[in-house]
Biopython code that builds the backbone (N, CA, C, O; Angstrom):
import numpy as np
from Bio.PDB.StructureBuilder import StructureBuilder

atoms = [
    (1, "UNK", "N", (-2.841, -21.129, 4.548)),
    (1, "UNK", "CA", (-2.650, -20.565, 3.227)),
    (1, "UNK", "C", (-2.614, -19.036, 3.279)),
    (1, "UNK", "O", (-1.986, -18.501, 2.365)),
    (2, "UNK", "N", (-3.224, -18.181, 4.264)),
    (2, "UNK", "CA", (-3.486, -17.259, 4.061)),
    (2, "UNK", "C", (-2.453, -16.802, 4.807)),
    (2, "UNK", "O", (-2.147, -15.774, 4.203)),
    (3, "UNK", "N", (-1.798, -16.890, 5.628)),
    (3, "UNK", "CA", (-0.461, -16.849, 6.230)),
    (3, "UNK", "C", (0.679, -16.733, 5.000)),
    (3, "UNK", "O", (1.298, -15.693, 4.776)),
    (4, "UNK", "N", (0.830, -17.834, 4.332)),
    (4, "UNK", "CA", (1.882, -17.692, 3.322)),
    (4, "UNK", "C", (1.675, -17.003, 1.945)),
    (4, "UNK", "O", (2.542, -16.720, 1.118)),
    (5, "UNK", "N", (0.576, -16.833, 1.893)),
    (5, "UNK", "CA", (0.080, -15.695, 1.243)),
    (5, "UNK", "C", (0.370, -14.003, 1.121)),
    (5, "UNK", "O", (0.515, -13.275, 0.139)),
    (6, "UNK", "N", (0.389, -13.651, 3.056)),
    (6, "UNK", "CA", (0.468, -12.647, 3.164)),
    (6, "UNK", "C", (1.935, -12.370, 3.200)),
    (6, "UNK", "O", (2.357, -11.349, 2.656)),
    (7, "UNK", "N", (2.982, -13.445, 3.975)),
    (7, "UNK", "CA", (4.466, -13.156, 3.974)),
    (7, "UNK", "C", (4.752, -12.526, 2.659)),
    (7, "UNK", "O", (5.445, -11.515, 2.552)),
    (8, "UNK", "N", (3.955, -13.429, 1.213)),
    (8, "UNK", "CA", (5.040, -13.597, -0.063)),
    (8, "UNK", "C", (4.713, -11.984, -0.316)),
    (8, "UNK", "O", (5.641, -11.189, -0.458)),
    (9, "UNK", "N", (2.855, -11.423, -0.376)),
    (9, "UNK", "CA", (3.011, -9.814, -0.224)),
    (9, "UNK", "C", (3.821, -8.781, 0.640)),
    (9, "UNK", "O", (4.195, -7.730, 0.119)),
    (10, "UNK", "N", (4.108, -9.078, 2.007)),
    (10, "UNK", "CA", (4.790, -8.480, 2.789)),
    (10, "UNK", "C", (6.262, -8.526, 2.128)),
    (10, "UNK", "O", (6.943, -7.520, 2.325)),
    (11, "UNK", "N", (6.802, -9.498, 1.419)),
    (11, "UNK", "CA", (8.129, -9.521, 0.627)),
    (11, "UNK", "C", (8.289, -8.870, -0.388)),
    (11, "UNK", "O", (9.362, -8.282, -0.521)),
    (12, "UNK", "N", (7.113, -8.756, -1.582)),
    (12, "UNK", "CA", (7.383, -7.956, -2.210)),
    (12, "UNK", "C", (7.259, -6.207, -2.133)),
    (12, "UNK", "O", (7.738, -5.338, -2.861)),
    (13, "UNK", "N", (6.445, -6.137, -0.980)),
    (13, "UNK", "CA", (6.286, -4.632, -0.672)),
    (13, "UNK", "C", (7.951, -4.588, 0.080)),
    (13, "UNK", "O", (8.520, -3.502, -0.029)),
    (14, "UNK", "N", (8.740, -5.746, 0.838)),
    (14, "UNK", "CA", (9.866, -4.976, 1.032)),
    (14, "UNK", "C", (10.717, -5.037, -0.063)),
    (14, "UNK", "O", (11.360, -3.997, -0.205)),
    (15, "UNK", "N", (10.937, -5.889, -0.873)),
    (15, "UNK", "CA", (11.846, -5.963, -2.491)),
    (15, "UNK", "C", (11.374, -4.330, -2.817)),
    (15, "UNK", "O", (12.293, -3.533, -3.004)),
    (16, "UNK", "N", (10.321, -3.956, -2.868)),
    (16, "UNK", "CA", (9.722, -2.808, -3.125)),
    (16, "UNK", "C", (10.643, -1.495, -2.704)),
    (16, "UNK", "O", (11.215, -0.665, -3.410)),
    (17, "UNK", "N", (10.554, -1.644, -1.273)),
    (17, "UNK", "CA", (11.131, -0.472, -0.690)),
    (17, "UNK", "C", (12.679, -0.556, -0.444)),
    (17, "UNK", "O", (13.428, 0.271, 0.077)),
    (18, "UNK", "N", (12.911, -1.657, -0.911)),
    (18, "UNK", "CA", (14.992, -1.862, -0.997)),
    (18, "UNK", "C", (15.097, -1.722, -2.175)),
    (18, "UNK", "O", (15.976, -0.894, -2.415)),
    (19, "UNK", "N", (14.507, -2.232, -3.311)),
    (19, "UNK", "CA", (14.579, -2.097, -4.786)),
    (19, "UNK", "C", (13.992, -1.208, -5.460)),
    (19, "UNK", "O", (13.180, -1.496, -6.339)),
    (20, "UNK", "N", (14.339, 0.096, -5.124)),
    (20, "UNK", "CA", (13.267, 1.048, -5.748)),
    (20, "UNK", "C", (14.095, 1.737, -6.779)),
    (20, "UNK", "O", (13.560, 2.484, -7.598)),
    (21, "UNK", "N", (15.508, 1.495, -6.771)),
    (21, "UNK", "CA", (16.089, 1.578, -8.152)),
    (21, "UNK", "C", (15.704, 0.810, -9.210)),
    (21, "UNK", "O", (15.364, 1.286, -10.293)),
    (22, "UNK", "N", (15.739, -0.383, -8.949)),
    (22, "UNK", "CA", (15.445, -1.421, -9.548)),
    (22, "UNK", "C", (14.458, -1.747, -10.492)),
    (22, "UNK", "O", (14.363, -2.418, -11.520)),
    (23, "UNK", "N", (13.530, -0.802, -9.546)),
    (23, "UNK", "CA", (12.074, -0.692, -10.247)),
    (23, "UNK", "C", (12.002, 0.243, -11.033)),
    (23, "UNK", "O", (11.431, 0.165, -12.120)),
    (24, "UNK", "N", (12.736, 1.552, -10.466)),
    (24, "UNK", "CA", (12.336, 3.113, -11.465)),
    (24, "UNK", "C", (13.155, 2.183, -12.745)),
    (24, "UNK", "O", (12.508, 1.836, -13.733)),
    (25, "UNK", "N", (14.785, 1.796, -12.585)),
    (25, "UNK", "CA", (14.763, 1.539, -14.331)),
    (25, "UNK", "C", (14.007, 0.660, -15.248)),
    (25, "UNK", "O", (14.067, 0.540, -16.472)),
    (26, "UNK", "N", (13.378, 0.156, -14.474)),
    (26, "UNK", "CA", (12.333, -1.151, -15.171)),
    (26, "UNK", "C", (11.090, -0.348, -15.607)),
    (26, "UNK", "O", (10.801, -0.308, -16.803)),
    (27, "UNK", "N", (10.537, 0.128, -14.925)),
    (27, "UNK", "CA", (9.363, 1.060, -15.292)),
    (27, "UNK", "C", (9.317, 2.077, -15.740)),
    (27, "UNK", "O", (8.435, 2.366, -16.548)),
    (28, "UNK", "N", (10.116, 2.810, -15.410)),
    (28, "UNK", "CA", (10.314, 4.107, -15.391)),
    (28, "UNK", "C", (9.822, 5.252, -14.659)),
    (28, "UNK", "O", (9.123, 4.998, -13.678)),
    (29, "UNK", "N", (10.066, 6.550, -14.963)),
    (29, "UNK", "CA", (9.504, 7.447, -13.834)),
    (29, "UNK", "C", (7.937, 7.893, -13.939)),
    (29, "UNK", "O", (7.279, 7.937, -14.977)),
    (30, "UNK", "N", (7.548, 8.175, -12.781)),
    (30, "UNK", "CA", (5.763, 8.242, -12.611)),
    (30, "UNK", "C", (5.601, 10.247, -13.112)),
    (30, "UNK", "O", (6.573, 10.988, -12.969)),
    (31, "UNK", "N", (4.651, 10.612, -13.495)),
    (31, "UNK", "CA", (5.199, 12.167, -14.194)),
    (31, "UNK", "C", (4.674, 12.800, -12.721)),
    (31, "UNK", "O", (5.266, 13.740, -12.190)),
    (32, "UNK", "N", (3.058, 11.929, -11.923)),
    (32, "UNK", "CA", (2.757, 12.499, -11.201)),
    (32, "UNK", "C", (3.710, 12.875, -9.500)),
    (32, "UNK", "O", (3.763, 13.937, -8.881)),
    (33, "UNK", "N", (4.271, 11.677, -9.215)),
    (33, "UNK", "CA", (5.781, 11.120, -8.601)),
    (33, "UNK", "C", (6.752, 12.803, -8.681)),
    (33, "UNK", "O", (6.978, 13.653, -7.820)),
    (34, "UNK", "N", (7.063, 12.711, -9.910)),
    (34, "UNK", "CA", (7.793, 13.691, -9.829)),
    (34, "UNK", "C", (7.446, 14.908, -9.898)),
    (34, "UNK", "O", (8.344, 15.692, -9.590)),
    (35, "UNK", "N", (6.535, 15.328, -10.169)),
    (35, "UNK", "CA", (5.565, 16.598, -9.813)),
    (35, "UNK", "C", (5.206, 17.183, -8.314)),
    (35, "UNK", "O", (5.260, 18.288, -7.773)),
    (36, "UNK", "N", (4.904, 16.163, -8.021)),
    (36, "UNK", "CA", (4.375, 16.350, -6.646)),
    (36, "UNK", "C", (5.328, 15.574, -5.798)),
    (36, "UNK", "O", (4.885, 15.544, -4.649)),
    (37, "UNK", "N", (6.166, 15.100, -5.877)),
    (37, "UNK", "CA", (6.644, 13.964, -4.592)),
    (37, "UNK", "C", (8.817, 14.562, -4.776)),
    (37, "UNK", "O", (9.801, 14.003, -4.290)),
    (38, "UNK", "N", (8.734, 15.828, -5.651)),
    (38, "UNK", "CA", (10.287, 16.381, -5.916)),
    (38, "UNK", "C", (10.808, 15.909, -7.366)),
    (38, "UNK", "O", (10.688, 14.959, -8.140)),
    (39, "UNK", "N", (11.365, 16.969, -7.276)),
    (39, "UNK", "CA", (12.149, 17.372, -8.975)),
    (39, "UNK", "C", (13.000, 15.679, -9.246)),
    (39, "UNK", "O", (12.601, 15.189, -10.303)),
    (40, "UNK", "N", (13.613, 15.144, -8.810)),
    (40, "UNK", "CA", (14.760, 14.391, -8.706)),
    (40, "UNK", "C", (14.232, 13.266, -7.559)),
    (40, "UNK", "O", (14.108, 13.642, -6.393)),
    (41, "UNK", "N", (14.003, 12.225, -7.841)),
    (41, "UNK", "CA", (13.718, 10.740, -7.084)),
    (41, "UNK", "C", (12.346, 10.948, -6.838)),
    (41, "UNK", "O", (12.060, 10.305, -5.827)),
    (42, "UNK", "N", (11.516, 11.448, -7.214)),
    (42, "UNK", "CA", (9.681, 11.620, -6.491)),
    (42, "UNK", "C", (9.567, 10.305, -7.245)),
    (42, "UNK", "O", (9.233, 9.500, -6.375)),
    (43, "UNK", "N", (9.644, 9.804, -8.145)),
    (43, "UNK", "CA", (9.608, 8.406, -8.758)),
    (43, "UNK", "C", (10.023, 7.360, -7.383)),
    (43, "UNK", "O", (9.112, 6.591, -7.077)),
    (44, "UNK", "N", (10.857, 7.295, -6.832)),
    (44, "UNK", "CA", (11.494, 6.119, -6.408)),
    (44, "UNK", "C", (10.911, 6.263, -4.822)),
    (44, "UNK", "O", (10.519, 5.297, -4.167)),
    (45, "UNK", "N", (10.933, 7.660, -4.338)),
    (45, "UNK", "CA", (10.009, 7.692, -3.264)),
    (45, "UNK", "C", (8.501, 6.959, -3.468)),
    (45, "UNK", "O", (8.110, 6.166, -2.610)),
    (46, "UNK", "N", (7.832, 7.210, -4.427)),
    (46, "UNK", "CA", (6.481, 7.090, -4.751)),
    (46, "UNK", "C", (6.765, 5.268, -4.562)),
    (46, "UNK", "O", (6.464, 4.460, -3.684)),
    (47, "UNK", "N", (7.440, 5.180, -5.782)),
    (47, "UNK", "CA", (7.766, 3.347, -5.164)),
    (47, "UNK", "C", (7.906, 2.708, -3.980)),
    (47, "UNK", "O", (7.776, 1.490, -3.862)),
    (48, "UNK", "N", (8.165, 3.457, -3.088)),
    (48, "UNK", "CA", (8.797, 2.898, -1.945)),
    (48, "UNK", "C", (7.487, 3.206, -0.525)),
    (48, "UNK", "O", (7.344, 2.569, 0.519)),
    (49, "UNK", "N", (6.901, 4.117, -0.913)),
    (49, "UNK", "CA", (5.933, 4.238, -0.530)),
    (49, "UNK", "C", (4.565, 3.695, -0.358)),
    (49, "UNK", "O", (3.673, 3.606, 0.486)),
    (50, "UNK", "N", (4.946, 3.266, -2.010)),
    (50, "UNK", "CA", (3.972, 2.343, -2.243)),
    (50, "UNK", "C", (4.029, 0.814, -1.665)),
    (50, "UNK", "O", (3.053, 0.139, -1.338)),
    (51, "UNK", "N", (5.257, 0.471, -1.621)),
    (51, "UNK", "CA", (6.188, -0.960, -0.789)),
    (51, "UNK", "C", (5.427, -0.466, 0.778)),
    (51, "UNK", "O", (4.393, -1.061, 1.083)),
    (52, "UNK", "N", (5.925, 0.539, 1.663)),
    (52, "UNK", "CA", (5.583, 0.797, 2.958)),
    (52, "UNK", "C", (3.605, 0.658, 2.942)),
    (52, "UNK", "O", (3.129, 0.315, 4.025)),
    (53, "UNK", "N", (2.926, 0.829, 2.166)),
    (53, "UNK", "CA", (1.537, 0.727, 2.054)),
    (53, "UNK", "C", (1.199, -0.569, 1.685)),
    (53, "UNK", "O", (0.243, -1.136, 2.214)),
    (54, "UNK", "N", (1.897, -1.109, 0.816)),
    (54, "UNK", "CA", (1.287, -2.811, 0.706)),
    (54, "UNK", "C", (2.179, -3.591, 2.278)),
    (54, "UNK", "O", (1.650, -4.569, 2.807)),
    (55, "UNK", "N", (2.853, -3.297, 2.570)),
    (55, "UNK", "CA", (3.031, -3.963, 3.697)),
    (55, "UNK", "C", (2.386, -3.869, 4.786)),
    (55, "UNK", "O", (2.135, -4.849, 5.487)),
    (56, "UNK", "N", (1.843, -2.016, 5.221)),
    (56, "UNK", "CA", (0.622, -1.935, 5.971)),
    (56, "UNK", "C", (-0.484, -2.150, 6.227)),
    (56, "UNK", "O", (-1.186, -1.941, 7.217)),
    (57, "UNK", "N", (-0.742, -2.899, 4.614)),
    (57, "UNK", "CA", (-2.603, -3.568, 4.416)),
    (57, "UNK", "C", (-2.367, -4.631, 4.480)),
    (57, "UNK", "O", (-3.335, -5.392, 4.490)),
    (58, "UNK", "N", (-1.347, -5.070, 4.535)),
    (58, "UNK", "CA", (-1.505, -6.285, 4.529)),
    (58, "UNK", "C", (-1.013, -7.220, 6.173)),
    (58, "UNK", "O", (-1.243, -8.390, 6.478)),
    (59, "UNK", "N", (-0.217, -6.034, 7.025)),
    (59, "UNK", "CA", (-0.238, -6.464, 8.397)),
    (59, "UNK", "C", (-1.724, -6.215, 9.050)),
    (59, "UNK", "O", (-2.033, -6.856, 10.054)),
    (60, "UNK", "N", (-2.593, -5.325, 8.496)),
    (60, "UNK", "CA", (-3.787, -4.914, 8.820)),
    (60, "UNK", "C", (-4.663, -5.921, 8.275)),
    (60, "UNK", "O", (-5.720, -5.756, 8.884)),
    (61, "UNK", "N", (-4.840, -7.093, 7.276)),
    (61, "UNK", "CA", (-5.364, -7.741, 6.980)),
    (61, "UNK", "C", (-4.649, -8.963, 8.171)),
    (61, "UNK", "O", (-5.268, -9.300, 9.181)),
    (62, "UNK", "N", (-3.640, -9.362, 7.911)),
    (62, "UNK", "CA", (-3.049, -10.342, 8.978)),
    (62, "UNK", "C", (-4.219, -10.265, 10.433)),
    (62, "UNK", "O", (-4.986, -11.142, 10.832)),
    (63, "UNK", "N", (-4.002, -8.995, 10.927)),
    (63, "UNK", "CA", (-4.475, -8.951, 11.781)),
    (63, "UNK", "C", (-5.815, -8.710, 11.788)),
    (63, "UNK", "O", (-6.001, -8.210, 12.898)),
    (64, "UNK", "N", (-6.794, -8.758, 11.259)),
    (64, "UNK", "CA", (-8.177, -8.707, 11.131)),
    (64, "UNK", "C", (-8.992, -7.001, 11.230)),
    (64, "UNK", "O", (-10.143, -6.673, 11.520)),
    (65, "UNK", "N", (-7.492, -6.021, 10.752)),
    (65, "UNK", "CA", (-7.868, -4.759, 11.403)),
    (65, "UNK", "C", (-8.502, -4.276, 9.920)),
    (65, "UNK", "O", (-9.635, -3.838, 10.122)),
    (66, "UNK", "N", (-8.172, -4.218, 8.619)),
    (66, "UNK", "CA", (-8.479, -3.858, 7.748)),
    (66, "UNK", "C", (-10.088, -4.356, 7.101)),
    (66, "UNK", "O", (-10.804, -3.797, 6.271)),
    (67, "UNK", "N", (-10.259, -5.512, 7.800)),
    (67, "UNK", "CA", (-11.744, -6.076, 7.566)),
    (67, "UNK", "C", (-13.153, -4.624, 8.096)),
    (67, "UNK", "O", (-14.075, -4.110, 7.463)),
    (68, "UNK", "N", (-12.640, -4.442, 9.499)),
    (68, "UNK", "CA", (-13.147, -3.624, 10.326)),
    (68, "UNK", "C", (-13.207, -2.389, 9.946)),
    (68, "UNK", "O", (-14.209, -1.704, 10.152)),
    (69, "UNK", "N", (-12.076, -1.916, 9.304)),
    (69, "UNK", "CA", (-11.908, -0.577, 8.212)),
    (69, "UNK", "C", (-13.260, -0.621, 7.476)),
    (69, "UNK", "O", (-14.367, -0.152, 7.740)),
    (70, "UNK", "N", (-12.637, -1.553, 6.181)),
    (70, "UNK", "CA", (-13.614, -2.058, 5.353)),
    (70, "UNK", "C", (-15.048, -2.311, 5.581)),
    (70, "UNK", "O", (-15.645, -2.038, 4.540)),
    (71, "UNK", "N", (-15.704, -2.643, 6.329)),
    (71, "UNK", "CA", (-17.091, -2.797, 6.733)),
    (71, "UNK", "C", (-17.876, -1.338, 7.432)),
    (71, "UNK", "O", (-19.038, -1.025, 7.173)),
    (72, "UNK", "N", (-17.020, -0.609, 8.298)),
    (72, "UNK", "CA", (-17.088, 0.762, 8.460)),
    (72, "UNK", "C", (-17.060, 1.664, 7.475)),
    (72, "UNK", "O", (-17.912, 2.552, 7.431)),
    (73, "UNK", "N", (-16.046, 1.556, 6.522)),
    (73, "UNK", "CA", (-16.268, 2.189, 5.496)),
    (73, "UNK", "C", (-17.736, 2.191, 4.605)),
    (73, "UNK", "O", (-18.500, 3.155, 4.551)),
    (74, "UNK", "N", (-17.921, 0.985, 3.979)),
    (74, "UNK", "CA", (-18.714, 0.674, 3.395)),
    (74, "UNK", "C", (-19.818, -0.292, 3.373)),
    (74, "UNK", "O", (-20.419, -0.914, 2.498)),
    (75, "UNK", "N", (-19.876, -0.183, 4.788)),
    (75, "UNK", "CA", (-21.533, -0.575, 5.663)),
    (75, "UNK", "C", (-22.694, -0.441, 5.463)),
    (75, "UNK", "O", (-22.908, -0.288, 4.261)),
    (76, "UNK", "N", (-23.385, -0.427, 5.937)),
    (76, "UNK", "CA", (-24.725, -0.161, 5.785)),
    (76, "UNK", "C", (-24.725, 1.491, 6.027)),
    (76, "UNK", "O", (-23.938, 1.689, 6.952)),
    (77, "UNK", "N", (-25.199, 2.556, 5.643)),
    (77, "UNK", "CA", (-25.787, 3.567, 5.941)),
    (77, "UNK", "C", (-25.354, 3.802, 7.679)),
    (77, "UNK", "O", (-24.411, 4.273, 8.315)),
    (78, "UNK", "N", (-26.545, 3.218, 7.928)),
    (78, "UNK", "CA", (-26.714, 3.462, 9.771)),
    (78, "UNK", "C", (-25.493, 3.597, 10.095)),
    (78, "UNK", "O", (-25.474, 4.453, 10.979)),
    (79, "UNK", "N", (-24.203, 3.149, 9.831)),
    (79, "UNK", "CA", (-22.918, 2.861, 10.521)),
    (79, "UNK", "C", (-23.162, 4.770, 10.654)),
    (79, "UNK", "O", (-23.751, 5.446, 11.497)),
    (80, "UNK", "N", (-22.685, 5.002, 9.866)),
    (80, "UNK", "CA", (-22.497, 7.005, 8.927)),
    (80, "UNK", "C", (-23.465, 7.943, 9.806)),
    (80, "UNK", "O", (-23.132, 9.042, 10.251)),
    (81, "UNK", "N", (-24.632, 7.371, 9.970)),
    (81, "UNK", "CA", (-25.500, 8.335, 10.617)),
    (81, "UNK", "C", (-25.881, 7.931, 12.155)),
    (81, "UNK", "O", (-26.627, 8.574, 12.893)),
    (82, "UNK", "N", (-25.548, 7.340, 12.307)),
    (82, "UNK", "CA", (-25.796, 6.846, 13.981)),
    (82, "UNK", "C", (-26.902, 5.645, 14.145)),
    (82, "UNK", "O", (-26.853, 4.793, 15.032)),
    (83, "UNK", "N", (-27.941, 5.735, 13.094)),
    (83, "UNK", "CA", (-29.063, 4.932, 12.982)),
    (83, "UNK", "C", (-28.438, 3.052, 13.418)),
    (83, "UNK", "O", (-27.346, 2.483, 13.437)),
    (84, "UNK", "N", (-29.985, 2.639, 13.724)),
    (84, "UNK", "CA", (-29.685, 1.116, 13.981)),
    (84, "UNK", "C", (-30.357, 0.683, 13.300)),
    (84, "UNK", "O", (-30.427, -0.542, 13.197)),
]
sb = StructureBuilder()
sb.init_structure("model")
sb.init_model(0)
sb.init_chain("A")
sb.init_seg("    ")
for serial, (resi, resn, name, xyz) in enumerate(atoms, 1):
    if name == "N":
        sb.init_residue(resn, " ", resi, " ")
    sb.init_atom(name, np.array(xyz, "f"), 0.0, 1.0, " ", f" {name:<3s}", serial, name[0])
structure = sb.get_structure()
């Protein structure tokens, strides 16, 4: 299950990053997108970016690498300070 789970996310993060026209006219443009990410398409970059990042957490979940993130991140203390 968790296999076909992750393909159907890995699909829409690429619909994501092929359809990022698709999306800016559906949604419309992000104000922060275009502020910071260029005058003209920072919207559709930001989309597509966002497609290239759900596909990366989620090959990182596939592979058991994002768990390991996750528990490092927000571990116990000791992880942060060296302590056991």
């Amino acid at each position: 299950m968790t296999t076909f789970v992750s393909l159907i996310i890995i699909a829409v993060g690429l619909a994501m990053v092929i359809k990022s026209e698709a999306i800016y006219d559906f949604f419309g443009s992000v104000a922060w997108a275009e502020k910071y990410l260029g005058a003209e398409g920072g919207s559709r970059l930001f989309y597509k970016l966002l497609g290239i990042l759900i596909i990366a957490l989620t090959f990182m979940y596939w592979a058991g690498i994002l768990q390991n993130i996750l528990v490092w991140i927000f571990g116990p203390a000791g992880m942060f300070f060296g302590k056991k």
